[in-house]
N, C-alpha and C positions, 0 to 999 in steps of 0.2 A: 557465595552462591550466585550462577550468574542468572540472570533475568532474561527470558523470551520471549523475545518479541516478535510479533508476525505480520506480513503483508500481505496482500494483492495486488499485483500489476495486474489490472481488468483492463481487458484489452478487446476493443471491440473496431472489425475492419481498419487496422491502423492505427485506431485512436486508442488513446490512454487516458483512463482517468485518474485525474490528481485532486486530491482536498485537501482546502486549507484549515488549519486549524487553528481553535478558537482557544485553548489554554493548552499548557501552562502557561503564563504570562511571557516565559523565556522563549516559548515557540509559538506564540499566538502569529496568525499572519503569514507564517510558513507553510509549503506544501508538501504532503506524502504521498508516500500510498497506501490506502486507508488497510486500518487492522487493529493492534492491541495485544496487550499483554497472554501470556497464557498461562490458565489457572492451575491450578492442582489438581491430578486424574484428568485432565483433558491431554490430545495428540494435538500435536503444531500446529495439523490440518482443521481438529472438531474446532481450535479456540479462533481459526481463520474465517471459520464459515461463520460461527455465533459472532463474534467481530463485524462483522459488512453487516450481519443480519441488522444488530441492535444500532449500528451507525448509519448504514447506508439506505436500511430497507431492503436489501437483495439478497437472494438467493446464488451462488455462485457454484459452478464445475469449476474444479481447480485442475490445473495444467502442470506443468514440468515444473521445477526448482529453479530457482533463479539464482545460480553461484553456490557460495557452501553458506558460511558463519559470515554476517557483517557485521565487525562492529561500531557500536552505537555509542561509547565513550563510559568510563566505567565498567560497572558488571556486564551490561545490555547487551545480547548481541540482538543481530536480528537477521530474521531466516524467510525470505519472500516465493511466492509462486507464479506461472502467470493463471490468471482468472479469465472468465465471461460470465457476464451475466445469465441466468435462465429463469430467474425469478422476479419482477418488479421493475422500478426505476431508479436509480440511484440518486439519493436526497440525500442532503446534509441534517440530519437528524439529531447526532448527538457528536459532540468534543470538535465538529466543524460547522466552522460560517458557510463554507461554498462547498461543490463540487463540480468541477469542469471537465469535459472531453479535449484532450489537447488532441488537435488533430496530427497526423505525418508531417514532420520536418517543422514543428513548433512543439516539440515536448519541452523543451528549455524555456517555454513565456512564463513561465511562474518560477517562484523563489523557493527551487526545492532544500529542504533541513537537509543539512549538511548530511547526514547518515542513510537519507536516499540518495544523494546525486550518485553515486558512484552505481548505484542499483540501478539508476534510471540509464547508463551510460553501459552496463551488460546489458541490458534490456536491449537496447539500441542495436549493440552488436549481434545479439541470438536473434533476430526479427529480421538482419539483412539490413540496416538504416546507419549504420555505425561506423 
């Protein structure tokens, strides 16, 4: 059975925010785009929104689809959006140490987990920067 997984590219004037994370031990240190698993009876989109909420503290409008299926190695795939904020600040709350705005033309200053770069690199393209 395969496992979904969900993002945010929260994208605000240019910038992207990335966090890093704090386990599992194999990706502690690395950076995403923040999100999580999705439950059973929830949509890709309700487990996107509850996801930021419980980790980041925000509230999110979700934007276009970012590509189709990535996948994540094993079952996992993963299926990202782009975001903005409309609710809060974005804190590292729970499953991360930080969270950063990379500003235009430094989304690459962090060590993104191998199963976002490629996400991070259509992003780049759909925004005009790529």
């Amino acid at each position: 059975m395969t496992v979904v997984v969900v993002g945010a590219a929260i994208l605000d004037g240019g910038k992207l925010l990335a966090a890093q994370r704090r386990e599992p031990p194999q990706l502690a240190g690395g950076w995403e785009l923040p999100g999580g698993k999705v439950e059973p009876g929830e949509t890709d989109e309700q487990a996107l929104l509850r996801e930021c909420r419980e980790e980041l503290g925000v509230g999110l409008r979700l934007g276009q689809r970012v590509g189709g299926d990535w996948p994540m190695g094993g079952t996992a795939t993963l299926r990202v959006w782009t975001a903005e904020v409309v609710d809060g600040v974005p804190q590292a709350l729970a499953d991360h140490s930080e969270v950063r705005w990379l500003e235009p033309g430094h989304w690459y200053d962090v060590g993104w987990l191998t199963a976002d770069l490629p996400v991070v690199e259509a992003l780049l393209r759909m925004v005009g920067r790529g």
